[in-house]
C-alpha positions as CSV (number, residue, x, y, z in Angstrom):
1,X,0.0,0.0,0.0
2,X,1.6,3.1,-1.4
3,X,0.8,6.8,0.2
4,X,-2.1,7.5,-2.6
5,X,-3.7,3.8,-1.8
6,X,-3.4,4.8,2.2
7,X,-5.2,8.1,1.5
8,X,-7.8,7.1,-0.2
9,X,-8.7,4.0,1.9
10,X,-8.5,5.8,5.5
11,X,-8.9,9.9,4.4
12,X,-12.5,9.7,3.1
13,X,-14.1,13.0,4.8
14,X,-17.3,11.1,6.6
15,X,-20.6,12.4,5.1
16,X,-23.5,13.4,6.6
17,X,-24.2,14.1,10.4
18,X,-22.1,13.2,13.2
19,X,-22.0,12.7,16.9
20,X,-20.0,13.7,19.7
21,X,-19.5,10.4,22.2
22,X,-19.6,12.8,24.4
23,X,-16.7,11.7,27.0
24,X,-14.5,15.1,27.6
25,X,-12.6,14.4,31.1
26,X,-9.3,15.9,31.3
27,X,-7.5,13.1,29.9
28,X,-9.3,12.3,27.6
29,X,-9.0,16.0,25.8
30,X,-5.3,15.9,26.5
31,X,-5.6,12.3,24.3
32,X,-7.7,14.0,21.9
33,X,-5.9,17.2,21.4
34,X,-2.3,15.6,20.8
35,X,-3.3,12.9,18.5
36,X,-3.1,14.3,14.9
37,X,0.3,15.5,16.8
38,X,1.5,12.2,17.7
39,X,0.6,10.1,14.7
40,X,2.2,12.2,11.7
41,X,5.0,9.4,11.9
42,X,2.1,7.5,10.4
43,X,-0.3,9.7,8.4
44,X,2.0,12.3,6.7
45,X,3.6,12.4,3.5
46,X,7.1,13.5,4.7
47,X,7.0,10.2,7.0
48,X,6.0,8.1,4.3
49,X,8.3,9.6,2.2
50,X,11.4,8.7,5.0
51,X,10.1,5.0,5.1
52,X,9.9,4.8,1.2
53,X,13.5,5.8,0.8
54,X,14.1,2.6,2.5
55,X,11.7,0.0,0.9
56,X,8.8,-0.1,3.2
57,X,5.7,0.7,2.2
58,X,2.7,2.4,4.3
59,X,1.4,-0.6,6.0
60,X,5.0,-1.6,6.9
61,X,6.2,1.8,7.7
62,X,3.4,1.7,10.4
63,X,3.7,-1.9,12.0
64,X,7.8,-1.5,12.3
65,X,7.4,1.7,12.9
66,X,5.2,1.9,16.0
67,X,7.1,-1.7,17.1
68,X,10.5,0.1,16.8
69,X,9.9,1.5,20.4
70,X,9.6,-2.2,21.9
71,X,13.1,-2.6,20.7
72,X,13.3,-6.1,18.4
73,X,11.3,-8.7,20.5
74,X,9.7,-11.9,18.6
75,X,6.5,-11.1,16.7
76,X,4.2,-12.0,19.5
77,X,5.2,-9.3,21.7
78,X,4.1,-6.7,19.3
79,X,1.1,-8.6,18.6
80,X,0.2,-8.1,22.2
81,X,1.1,-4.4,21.9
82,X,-0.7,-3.7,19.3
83,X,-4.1,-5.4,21.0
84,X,-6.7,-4.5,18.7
85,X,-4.8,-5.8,15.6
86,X,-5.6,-9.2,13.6
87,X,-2.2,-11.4,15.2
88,X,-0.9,-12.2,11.4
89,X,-1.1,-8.7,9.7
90,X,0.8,-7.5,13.0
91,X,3.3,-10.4,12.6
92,X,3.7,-11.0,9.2
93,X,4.3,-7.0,8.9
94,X,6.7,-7.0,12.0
95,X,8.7,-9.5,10.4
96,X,8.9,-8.4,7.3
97,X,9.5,-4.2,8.3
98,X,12.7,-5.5,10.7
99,X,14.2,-7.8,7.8
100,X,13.8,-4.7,5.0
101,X,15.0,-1.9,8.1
102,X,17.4,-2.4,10.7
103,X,16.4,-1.2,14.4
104,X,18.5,2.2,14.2
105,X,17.4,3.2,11.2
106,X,13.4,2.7,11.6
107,X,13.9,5.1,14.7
108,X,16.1,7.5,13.0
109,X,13.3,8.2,9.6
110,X,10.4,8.0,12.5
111,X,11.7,11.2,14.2
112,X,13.2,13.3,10.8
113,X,10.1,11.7,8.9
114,X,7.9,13.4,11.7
115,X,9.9,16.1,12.5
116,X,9.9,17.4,9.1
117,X,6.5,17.0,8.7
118,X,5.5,19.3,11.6
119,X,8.2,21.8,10.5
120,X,6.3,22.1,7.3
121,X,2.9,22.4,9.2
122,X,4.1,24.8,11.6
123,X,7.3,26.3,10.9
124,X,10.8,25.7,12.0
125,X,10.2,27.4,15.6
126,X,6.6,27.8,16.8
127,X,5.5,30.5,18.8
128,X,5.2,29.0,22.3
129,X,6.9,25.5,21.4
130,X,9.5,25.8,24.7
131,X,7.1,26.1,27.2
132,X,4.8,23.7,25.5
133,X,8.1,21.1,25.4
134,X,8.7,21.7,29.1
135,X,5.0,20.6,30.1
136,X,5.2,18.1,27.5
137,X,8.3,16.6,29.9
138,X,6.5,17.0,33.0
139,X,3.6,15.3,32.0
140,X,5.7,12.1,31.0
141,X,7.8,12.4,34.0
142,X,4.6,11.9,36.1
143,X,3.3,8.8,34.2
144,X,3.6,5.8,36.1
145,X,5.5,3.3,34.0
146,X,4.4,-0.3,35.0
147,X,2.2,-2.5,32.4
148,X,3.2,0.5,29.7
149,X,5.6,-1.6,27.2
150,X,5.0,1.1,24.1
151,X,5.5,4.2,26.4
152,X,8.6,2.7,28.6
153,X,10.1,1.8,24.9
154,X,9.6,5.1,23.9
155,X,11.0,6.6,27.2
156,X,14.0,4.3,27.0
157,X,15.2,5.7,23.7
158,X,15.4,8.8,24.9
159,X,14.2,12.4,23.8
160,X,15.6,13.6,20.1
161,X,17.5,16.5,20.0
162,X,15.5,18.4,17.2
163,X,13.0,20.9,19.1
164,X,10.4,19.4,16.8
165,X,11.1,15.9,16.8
166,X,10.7,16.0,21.1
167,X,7.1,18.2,20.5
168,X,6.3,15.1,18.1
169,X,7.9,12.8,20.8
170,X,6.4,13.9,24.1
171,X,2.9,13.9,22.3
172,X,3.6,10.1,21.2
173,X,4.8,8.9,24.7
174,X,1.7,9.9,26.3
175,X,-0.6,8.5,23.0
176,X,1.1,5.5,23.8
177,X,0.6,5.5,27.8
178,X,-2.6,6.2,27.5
179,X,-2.5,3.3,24.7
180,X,-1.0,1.0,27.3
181,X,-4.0,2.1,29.5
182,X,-6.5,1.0,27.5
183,X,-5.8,-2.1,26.8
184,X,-5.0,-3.3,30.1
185,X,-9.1,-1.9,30.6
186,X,-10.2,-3.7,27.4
187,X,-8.1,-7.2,29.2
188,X,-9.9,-6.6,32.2
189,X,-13.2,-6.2,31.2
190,X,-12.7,-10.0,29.3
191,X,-12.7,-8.5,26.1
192,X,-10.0,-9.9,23.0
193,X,-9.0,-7.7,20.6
194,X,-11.7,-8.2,17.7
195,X,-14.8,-8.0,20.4
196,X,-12.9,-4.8,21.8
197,X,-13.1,-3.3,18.1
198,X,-16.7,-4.2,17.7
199,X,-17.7,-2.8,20.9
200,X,-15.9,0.6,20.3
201,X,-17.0,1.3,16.6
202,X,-20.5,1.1,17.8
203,X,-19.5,3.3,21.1
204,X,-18.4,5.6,18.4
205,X,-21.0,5.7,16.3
206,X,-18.8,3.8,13.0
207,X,-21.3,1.8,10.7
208,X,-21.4,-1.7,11.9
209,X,-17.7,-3.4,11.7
210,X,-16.6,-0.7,9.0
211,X,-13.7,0.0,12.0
212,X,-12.8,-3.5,13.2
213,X,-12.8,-4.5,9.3
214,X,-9.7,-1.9,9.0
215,X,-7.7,-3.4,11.9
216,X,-7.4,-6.6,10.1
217,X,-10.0,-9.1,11.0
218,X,-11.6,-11.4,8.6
219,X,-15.9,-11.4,8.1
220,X,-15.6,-14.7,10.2
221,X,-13.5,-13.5,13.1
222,X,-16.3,-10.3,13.6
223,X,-18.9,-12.4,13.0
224,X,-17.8,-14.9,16.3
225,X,-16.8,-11.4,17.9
226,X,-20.6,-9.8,17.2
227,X,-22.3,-13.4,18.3
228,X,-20.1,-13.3,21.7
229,X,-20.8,-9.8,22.9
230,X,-24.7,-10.5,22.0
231,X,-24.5,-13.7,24.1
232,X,-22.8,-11.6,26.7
233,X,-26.2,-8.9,26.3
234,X,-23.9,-6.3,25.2
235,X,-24.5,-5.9,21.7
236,X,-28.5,-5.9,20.2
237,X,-29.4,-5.6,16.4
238,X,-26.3,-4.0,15.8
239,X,-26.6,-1.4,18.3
240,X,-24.9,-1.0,22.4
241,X,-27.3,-2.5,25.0
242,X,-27.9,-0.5,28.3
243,X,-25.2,-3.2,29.5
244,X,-23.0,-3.1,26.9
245,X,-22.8,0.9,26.7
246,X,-22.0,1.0,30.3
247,X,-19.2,-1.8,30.0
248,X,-17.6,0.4,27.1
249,X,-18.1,3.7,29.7
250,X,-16.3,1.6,32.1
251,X,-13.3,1.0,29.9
252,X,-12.8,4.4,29.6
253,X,-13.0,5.2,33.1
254,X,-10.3,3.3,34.0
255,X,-8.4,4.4,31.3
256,X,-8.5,7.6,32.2
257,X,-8.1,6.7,36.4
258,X,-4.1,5.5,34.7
259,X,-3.5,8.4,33.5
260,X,-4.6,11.2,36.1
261,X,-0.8,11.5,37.6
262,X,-0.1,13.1,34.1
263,X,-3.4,15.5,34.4
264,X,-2.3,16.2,38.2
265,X,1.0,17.2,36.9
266,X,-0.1,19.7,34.5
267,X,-2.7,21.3,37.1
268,X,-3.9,24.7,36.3
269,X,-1.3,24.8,33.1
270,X,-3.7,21.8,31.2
271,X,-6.1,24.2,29.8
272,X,-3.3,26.5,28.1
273,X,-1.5,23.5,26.6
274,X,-4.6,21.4,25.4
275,X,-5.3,25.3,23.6
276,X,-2.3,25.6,21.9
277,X,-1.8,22.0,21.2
278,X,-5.3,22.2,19.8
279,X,-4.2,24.6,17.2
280,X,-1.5,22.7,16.0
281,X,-3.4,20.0,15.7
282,X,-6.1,21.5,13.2
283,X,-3.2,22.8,11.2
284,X,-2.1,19.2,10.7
285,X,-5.5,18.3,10.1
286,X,-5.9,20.8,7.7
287,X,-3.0,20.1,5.8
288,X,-4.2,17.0,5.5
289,X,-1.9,14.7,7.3
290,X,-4.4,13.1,9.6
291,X,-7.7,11.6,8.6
292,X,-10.3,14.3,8.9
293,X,-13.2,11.7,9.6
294,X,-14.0,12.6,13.5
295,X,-14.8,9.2,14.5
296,X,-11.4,8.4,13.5
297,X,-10.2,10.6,16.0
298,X,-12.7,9.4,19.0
299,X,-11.4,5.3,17.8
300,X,-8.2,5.5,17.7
């Protein structure tokens, strides 16, 4: 999948009227607000463009990518990681990225693939970026590292030099430690990674498995997935029960309990930073590095 083919399979502008799922707690703004941020190592051109230069492609520049913070583990252990993914398209991509990419190198055109990307969005030194930066490490200095394998693989590597590359840095260490969070929730509420999927694209408001279909899973794994949560009384005519809406309420709660150390650190400063973070994010948004379909944004 070239950059064209990703664009046009995840970048379609969602017609129609939408809905707001309505969950704005203080962490999960902070989530909202810095992920167009945090994902241009996936979704812009100028990170495509520093994978390409090496062979991978934009489904393998993704998988090795985002596994390139765990270090170079067997397959399973990015499997795992990953959560919501079908296990083969995580591990036959894993496998395939760190035989085309060495470990070094994969880090290296993340951060000056991303890097550039938000210079071009926002110019070499945006007003504000050193303060924002300093809360940025504060925040991630608060986060409590057990159970976090993405985040304490990004933390080990360390924080880039380029002013840009941290901004695009401390935004991904707390996607991914909230991204840690969630999953441990999604585990202990007894739900696998395809049921997990099913539940939140209806949370969301996606059309019926339109979401879990783009993680991987085959019409026979959702199907099994769609059958279990309706024996559970969670799912109903392709719709949230009472039961199963609160379930997927209560995933996010305790999602957002492991990450109130980094919302206690901020304190009164949140507001300013979730402000100017939002601004940045629009502009990536706007230039079209991150898909401008809302629900995308409330998934995930």
């Amino acid at each position: 999948m070239d950059y064209a083919e990703a664009r046009a399979a995840f970048f379609t502008p969602r017609e129609g009227t939408t809905h707001d799922v309505g969950w704005s707690t203080p962490a999960r703004r902070l989530r909202d607000t810095i992920e167009p941020l945090a994902a241009v190592c996936y979704w812009s051109e100028p990170a495509y463009d520093a994978y390409a230069a090496h062979g991978l492609d934009f489904l393998l520049g993704y998988v090795w990518g985002r596994s390139s913070s765990l270090g170079e583990p067997e397959a399973m252990v990015a499997v795992s990681s990953f959560g919501v993914f079908e296990p083969g398209l995580v591990s036959g991509l894993y496998d395939a990225g760190r035989a085309a990419l060495p470990l070094a190198q994969m880090r290296a055109a993340r951060a000056a693939g991303s890097s550039a990307a938000l210079a071009a969005v926002l110019g070499e030194d945006p007003d504000g970026l050193d303060e924002v930066l300093a809360l940025l490490e504060r925040a991630v200095a608060a986060a409590p590292l057990p159970g976090r394998p993405m985040f304490a693989g990004l933390l080990g590597a360390g924080w880039p030099e380029n002013r840009l590359a941290r901004l695009w840095h401390g935004c991904n260490l707390l996607r991914e430690h909230r991204g840690d969070g969630h999953l441990a929730a999604l585990a202990g509420a007894g739900l696998d990674g395809v049921e997990a999927n099913v539940l939140t694209e209806l949370w969301v408001g996606w059309e019926p498995l339109a979401y879990t279909a783009s993680r991987g899973w085959s019409p026979e794994q959702m199907e099994a997935a769609t059958a279990s949560l309706t024996a559970r009384g969670l799912v109903t005519d392709g719709r949230l029960t009472e039961a199963g809406r609160a379930l997927r309420e209560e995933v996010e709660e305790a999602t957002d309990r492991g990450e109130q150390r980094v919302v206690e650190a901020l304190g009164e400063k949140l507001d300013g930073l979730l402000e100017r973070l939002s601004g940045w994010s629009q502009a990536v948004v706007d230039r079209g590095w991150f898909p401008p379909d809302p629900y995308k944004r409330a998934a995930g």
